[in-house]
C-alpha positions in Angstrom: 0.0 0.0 0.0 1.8 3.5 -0.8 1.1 6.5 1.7 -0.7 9.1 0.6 2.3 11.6 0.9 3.8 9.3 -1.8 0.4 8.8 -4.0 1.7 11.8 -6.8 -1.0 12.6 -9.1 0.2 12.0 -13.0 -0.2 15.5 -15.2 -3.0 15.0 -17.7 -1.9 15.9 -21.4 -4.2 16.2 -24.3 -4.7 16.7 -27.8 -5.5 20.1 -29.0 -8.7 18.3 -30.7 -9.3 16.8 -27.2 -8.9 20.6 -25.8 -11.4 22.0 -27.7 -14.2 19.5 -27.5 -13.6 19.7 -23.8 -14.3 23.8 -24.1 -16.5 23.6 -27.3 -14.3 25.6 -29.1 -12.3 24.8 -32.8 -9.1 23.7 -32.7 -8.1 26.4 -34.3 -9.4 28.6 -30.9 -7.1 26.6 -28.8 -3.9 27.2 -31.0 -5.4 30.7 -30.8 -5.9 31.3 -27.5 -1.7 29.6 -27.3 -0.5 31.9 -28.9 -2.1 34.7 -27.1 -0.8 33.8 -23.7 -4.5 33.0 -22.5 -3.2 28.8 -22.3 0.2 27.7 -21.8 1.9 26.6 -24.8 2.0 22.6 -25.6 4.9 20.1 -25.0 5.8 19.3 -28.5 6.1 15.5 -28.7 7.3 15.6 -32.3 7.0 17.7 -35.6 3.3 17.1 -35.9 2.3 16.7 -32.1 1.5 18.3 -29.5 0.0 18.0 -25.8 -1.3 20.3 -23.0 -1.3 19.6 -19.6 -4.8 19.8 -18.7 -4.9 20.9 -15.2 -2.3 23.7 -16.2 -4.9 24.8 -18.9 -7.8 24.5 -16.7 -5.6 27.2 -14.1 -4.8 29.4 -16.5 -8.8 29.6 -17.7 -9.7 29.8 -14.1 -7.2 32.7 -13.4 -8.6 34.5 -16.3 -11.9 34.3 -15.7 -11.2 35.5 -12.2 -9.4 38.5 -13.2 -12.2 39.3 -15.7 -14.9 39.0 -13.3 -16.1 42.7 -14.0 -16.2 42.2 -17.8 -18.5 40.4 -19.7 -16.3 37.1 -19.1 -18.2 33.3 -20.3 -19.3 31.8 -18.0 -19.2 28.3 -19.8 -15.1 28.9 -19.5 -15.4 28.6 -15.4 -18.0 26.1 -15.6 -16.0 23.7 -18.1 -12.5 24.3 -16.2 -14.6 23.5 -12.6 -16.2 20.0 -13.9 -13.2 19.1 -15.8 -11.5 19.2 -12.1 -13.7 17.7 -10.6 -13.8 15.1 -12.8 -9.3 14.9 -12.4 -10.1 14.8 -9.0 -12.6 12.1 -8.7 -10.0 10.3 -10.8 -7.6 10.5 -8.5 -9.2 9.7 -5.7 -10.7 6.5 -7.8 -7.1 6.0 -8.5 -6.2 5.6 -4.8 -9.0 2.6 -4.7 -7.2 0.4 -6.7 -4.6 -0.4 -3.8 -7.3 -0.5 -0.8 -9.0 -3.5 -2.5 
C-alpha cells in the first residue's frame, strides 16, 4: 500500500482536438488562444504533435476568468474548467482505490 504523501497525481496531457471538444471551441481557438498567452503553450512531442497539460490549462482559464470578473467574461469557461476538475479529482481519488482492494 503506498502512503498518501507518496500517491503523486500523473499531469494529464491532451490533444488540442481533445482541448477544444472539452471547451467547445475549434481547434483552431485553442492554438489561438496559445499563442495569445491565454493557455500555456504545448509540450511538442514531435513535428506534428502536441499536448497540453490539462490541469495547467484548466488554471490558466480559471485565473482569467477570475481576473475578468467585471467584464462580460463566459461563463461556460469557469464552468467547463470546474467540472473538468472535478472530474481529475474524482480520478484520483478512484485512482487511490485500486490499492485498498
Amino acid at each position: 500500500m503506498k502512503s498518501p504523501a507518496a500517491a503523486k497525481p500523473t499531469p494529464q496531457y491532451v490533444s488540442g482536438r481533445d482541448l477544444a471538444g472539452l471547451y467547445g471551441v475549434s481547434v483552431m481557438t485553442i492554438w489561438r488562444w496559445s499563442k495569445a498567452g491565454r493557455i500555456p503553450a504545448p509540450l511538442r512531442l514531435g513535428e506534428n504533435t502536441s499536448r497540453w497539460n490539462l490541469a495547467e490549462v484548466e488554471a490558466a482559464l480559471m485565473k482569467a476568468a477570475q481576473e475578468q470578473a467585471g467584464m462580460k467574461t463566459p461563463g461556460w469557461v469557469a464552468a467547463k474548467a470546474a467540472k473538468a476538475a472535478q472530474a481529475q479529482e474524482e480520478r484520483d481519488a478512484n485512482d487511490g482505490l485500486g490499492d485498498a482492494r
